[in-house]
N, C-alpha and C positions, 0 to 999 in steps of 0.2 A: 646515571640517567638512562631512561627508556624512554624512546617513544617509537608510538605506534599507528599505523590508521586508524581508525574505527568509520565502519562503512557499514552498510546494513540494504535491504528491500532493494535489493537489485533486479528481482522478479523474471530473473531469465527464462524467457521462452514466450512472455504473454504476445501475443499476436494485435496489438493494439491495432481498432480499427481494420480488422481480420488483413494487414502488410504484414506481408513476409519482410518486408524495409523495415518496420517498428522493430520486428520480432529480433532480427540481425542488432537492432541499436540499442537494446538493455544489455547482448551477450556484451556489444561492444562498450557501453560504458564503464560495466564490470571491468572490463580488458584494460581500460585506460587508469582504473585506479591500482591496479595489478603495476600495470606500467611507470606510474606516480610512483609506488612502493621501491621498485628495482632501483628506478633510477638516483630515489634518495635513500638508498641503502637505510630505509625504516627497520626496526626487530621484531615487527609483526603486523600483519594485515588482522583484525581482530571483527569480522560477520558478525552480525547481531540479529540474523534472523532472516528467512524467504530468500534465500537465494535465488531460490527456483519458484515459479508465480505460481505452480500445481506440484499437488502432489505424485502428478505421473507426469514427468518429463519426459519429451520425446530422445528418442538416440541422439538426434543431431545438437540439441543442448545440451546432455552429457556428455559426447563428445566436446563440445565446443569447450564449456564451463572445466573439464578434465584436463586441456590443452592449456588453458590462461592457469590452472593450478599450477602445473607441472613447470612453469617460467618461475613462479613462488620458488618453487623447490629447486630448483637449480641457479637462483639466487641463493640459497642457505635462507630463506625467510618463512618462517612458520606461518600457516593461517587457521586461526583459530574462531573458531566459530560457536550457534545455538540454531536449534530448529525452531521458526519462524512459524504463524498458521495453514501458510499458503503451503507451505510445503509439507506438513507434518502427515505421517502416516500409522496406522494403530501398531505397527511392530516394530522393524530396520529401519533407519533414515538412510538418505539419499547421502547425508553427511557420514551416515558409519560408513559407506561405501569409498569413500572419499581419504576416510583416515586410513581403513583396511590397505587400497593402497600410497599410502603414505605420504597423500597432499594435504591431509589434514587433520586437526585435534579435537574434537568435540569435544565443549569446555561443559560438566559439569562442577559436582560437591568439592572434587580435589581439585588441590592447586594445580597449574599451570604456568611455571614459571620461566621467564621471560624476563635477561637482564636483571634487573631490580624489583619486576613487579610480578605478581601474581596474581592470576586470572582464574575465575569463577565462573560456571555459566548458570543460567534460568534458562530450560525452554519456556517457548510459548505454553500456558497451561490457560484451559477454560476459564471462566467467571467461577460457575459452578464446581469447581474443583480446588480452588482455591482455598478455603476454608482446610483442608488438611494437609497445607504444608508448614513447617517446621522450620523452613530455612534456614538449617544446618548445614553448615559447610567445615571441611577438613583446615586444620589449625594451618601456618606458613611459618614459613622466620627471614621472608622478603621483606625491603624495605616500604615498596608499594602493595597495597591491595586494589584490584577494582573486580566486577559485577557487571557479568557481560548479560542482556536477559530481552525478550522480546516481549512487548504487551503496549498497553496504553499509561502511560504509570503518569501521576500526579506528579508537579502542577501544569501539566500541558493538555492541546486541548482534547476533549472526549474520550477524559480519564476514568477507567474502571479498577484502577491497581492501585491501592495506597502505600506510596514511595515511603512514609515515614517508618510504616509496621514493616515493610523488609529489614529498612536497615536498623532498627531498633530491636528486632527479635533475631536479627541475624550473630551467627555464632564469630562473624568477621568483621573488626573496621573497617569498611572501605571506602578509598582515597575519590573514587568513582563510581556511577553507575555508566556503562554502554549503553545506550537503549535500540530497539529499532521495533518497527511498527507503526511510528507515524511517520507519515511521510513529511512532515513538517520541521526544518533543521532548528532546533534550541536550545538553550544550555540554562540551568537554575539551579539554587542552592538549596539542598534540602538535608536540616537535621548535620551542616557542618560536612555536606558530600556533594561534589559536583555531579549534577544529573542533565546527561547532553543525549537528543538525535543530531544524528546526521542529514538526514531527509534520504530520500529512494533517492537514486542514481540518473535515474531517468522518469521522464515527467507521465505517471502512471493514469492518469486523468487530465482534462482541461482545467481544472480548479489548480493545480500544483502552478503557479505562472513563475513564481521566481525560479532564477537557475539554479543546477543541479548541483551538489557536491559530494562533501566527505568532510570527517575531521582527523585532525593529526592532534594527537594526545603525547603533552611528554608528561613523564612521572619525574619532577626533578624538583627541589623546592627552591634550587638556584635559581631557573631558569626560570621557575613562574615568580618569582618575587614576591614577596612579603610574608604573610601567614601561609600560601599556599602553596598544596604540594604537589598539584598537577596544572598543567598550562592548555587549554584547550583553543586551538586556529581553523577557523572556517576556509577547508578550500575548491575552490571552483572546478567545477567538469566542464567542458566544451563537449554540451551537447546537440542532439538536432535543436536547431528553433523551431520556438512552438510561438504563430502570431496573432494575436489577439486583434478582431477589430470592430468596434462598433459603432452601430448607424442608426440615429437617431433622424427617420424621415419625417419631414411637415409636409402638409398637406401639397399635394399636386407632385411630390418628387416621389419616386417608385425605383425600377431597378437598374436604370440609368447612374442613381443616385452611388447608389449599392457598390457599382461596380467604379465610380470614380473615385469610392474611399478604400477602395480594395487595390487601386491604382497607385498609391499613397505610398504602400508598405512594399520591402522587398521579401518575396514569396520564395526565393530560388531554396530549393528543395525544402520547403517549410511546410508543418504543422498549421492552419489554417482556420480560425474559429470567425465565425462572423454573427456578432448577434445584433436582430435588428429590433428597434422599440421604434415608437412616434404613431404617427396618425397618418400618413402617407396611404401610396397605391401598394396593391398587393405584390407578392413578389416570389418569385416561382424558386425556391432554392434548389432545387438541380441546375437549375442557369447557371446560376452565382456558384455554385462548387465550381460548374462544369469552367467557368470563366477565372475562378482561381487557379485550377489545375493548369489550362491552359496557360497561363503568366506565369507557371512554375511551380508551383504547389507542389510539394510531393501529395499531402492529401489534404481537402477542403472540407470543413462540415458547417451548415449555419444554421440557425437556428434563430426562428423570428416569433418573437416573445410577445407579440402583439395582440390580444384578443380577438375573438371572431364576433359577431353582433347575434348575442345571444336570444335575441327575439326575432331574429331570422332563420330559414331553412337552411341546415346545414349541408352543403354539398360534399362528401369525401371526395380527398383525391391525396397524392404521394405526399402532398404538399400540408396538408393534416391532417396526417392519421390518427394523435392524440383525439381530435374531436370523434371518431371512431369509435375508437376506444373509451370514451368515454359513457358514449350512449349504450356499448355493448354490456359495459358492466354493471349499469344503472337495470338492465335489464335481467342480471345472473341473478339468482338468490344465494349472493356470497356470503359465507361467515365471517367473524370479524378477520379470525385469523387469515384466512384467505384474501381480506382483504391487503392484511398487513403486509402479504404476499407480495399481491400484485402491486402495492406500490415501491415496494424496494425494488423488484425490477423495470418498474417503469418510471421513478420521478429521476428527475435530471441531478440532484443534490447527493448521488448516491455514485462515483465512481465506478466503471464497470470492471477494476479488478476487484470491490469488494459486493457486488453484488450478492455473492455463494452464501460469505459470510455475513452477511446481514440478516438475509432470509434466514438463516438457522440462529440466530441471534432471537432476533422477535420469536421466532416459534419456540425456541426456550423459554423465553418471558410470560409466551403465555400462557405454557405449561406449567409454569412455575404460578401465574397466578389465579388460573382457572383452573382449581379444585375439580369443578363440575365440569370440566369442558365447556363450558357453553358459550366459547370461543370458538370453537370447532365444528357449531351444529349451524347449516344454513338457515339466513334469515331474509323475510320480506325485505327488498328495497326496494323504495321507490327514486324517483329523479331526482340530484344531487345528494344522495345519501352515502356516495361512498366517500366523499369527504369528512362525512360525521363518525363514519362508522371505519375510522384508520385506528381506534387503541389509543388516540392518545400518547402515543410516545415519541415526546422532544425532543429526541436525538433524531428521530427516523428525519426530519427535516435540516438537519445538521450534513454540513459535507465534511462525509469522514473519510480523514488522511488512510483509515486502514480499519476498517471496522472489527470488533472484538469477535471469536467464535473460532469451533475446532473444524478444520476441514475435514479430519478423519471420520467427524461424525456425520457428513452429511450426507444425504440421499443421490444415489446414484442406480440408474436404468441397469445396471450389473452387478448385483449383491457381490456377487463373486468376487469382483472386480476391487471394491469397494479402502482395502487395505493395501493396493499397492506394490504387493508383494509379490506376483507372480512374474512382471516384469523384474522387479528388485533382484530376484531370485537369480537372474540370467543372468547377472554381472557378480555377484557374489559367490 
């Protein structure tokens, strides 16, 4: 018998909400499934990707992330991991670094053995790159096999990887797949192989509402009973609370209203969403943070989804700048791609860890299917045209758990800079 964690998109370092308090509670979630690990003398913590939310980690996250390894390792517990998008760099990973000194194994083609089972890994690989792999992996004589690998893989949601052609072209049976990349925990059966996420560690957007965890995987055919030969269990994190509240105002009730249903819930060091619909009075959402933080908030954000009266003069002010923005862009001669741009950084359905990776997702797309560019050439628009002129693409309105795309490739203000390597380079 083997078992193992498998944990994945712990995204240490992201500064959610620019808190240095957020940034501390992904290292520490990580820390507590480390801690899970020790204390039930597991045979391997088993990462399935993004450890780290960027590909250039600051010191204090490598320190930090270095520090909760080194507990692994002086328990005798391997951690065995895959590079993730968010983290991945065009040379060294952040993980070769990790194994160099000897807190960890970077799981590819050869086995990795462990107890009974042996472990495989997939890094994260492009849409567009996919097409030339071979999925050849080195023979075993373990009783388990499983398929450690990051991406979006079928049948879960806002799938671009077809789960059936790995394991059908792969040179291995395998008992499992590991997955990570979405941040949504699930488990399905595909082609006679258990295919399970974990979900992120820590609640990476306001869309993630249920709590956080991890799974404990045993390789045993006793233990899981009947045909099957591995046992997969859902377990919980205690993480920050994240509090959802919403306020449906009718006519004559305003921010009196707001703040007696905010009254409701306990705030004490809480994540904070407040969204308001109905036909009520207007309502100044810096109040409403400012009156959440006050009851205890660690931070407050709201967000009132209520139309403005569009055959009126619109007034800007903090309170909506979307309408702003609106008018600005009605006025740019965008192309479409640009448009496709500006709405992955500005509509609300788009997570702001996968923001990066979104934008260079579409600008693929439409590389891929503007021959002529004429994606990329500005055009007349007139008022409400940049809703017609978004591309078209369905997903863009989809809130994705981890959006598809290579961080290596994307554009950054420091060419130089660009691969990662020159910090890499000081620790290796």
């Amino acid at each position: 018998m083997t078992r193992v964690i498998h944990t994945g998109d712990t995204h240490i370092g992201y500064s959610q909400y620019h808190s240095p308090v957020r940034r501390q509670d992904f290292l520490d979630a990580f820390e507590a499934v480390v801690d899970d690990a020790v204390d039930d003398g597991v045979d391997a913590v088993v990462h399935a990707g993004d450890l780290f939310h960027d590909r250039r980690p600051e010191l204090r996250d490598l320190m930090g992330t270095i520090s909760v390894l080194r507990r692994l390792d002086d328990a005798g517990i391997p951690f065995l991991a895959v590079v993730g998008n968010h983290e991945s760099t065009r040379g060294g990973q952040w993980l070769d670094l990790f194994e160099r000194l000897g807190l960890a194994t970077r799981l590819g083609d050869e086995p990795v053995v462990v107890g009974e089972a042996a472990f495989y890994g997939l890094d994260h690989v492009p849409v567009s790159r996919r097409d030339d792999l071979d999925y050849a992996f080195a023979d075993h004589d373990a009783e388990y096999a499983a398929l450690v690998a990051h991406g979006l893989f079928e049948p879960f949601g806002y799938a671009d990887w077809d789960t059936e052609t790995v394991l059908t072209e792969s040179d291995i049976n395998f008992d499992a797949m590991l997955l990570g990349d979405n941040h949504t925990p699930d488990t399905a059966e595909v082609a006679d192989t258990w295919v399970t996420y974990p979900g992120s560690t820590e609640r990476a957007s306001a869309s993630e509402r249920e709590g956080r965890g991890y799974n404990l995987v045993v390789f045993d055919a006793d233990a899981a009973g009947g045909d099957d030969r591995v046992e997969i269990r859902r377990r919980a994190l205690d993480t920050r609370p994240f509090v959802f509240v919403s306020v449906e105002l009718r006519e004559g009730e305003g921010e009196s209203r707001v703040r007696e249903r905010v009254r409701e819930y306990d705030l004490a060091e809480a994540v904070v969403h407040v969204e308001i619909t109905g036909e009520g009075d207007p309502v100044t959402p810096a109040a409403v943070e400012e009156f959440a933080t006050d009851e205890g908030a660690l931070i407050a954000r709201v967000t009132d989804r209520r139309e403005t009266d569009a055959d009126g003069e619109v007034d800007v002010s903090f309170a909506d700048p979307e309408d702003a923005v609106r008018d600005r862009l009605d006025e740019m001669a965008l192309s479409t791609a640009a448009r496709d741009v500006e709405r992955a950084v500005r509509e609300d359905t788009v997570p702001d860890a996968n923001v990066r990776e979104t934008v260079k997702r579409r600008v693929e797309e439409r590389l891929d299917e503007e021959a002529d560019l004429d994606a990329f050439e500005p055009v007349d628009s007139g008022p409400g045209d940049s809703e017609e002129n978004d591309g078209g693409d369905d997903q863009s309105n989809a809130d994705e758990s981890d959006a598809e795309s290579d961080p290596a490739e994307a554009t950054d203000s420091d060419p130089a800079s660009t691969d990662g390597q020159v910090s890499m380079e000081d620790y290796l």
